[in-house]
C-alpha positions in Angstrom: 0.2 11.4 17.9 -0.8 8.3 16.1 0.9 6.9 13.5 -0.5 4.4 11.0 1.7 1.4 9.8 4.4 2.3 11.0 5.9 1.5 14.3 9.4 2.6 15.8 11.1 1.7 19.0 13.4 4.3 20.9 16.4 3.0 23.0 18.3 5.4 25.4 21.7 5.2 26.7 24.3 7.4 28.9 27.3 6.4 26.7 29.0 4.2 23.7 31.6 4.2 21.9 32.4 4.3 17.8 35.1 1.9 16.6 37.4 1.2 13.9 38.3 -2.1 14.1 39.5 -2.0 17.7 40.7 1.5 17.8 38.2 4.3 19.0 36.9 6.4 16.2 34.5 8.3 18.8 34.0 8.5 22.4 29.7 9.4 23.1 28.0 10.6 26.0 24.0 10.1 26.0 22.5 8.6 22.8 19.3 7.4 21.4 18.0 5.2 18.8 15.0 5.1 16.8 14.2 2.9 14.0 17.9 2.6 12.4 19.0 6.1 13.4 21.1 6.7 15.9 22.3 10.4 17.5 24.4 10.7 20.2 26.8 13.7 21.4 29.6 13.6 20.8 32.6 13.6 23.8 35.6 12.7 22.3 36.3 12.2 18.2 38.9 10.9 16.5 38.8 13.4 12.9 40.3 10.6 10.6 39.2 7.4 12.0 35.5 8.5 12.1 35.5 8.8 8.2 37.0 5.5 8.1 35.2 2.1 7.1 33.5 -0.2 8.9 32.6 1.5 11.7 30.9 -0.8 14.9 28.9 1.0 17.4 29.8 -0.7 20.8 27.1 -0.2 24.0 28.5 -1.7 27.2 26.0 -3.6 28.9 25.6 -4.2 32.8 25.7 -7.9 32.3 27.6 -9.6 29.9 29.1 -8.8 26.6 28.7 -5.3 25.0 26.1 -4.8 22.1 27.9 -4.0 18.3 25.9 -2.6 15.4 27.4 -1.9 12.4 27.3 1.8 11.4 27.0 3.8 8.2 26.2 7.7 6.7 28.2 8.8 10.3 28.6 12.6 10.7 29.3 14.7 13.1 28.1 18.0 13.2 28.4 20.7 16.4 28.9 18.2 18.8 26.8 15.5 17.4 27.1 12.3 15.9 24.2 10.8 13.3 24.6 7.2 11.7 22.2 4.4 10.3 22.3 1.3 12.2 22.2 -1.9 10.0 22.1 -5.7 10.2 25.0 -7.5 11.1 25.9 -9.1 7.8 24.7 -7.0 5.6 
């Protein structure tokens, strides 16, 4: 399928991890991004924090630190999570 002026990279994972402040909001099994969405299911959720803000999405890399994205719009719905990535300092 072509698309025409738009382009959209996809990133895969096989976990993360939601966090308020430095407590876990969410614990999440395989995710993906596209563009500024984000889905991932959902392992382990914390019912208050998760409605909390600011949220940071944390990846852990192989080598060196882990990756944080702000989050926002997070839901979590049978087992999955959805949330809009944004800029840092935005």
């Amino acid at each position: 399928m072509a698309v025409v002026g738009r382009q959209s990279i996809v990133i895969e994972g096989l976990e993360a991890v939601v966090r308020l402040g430095y407590q876990r909001a969410a614990q999440l099994g395989a995710w993906r991004v596209e563009g500024d969405s984000f889905t991932a299911r959902v392992v382990e959720v914390d019912g208050f924090r998760i409605t909390q803000t600011p949220l940071t999405l944390e990846i852990v890399n192989r080598d060196g630190p882990p990756t944080t994205r702000p989050i926002v719009d997070v839901s979590v719905y049978q087992g999955q999570l959805s949330a809009r990535l944004v800029r840092k300092g935005v």
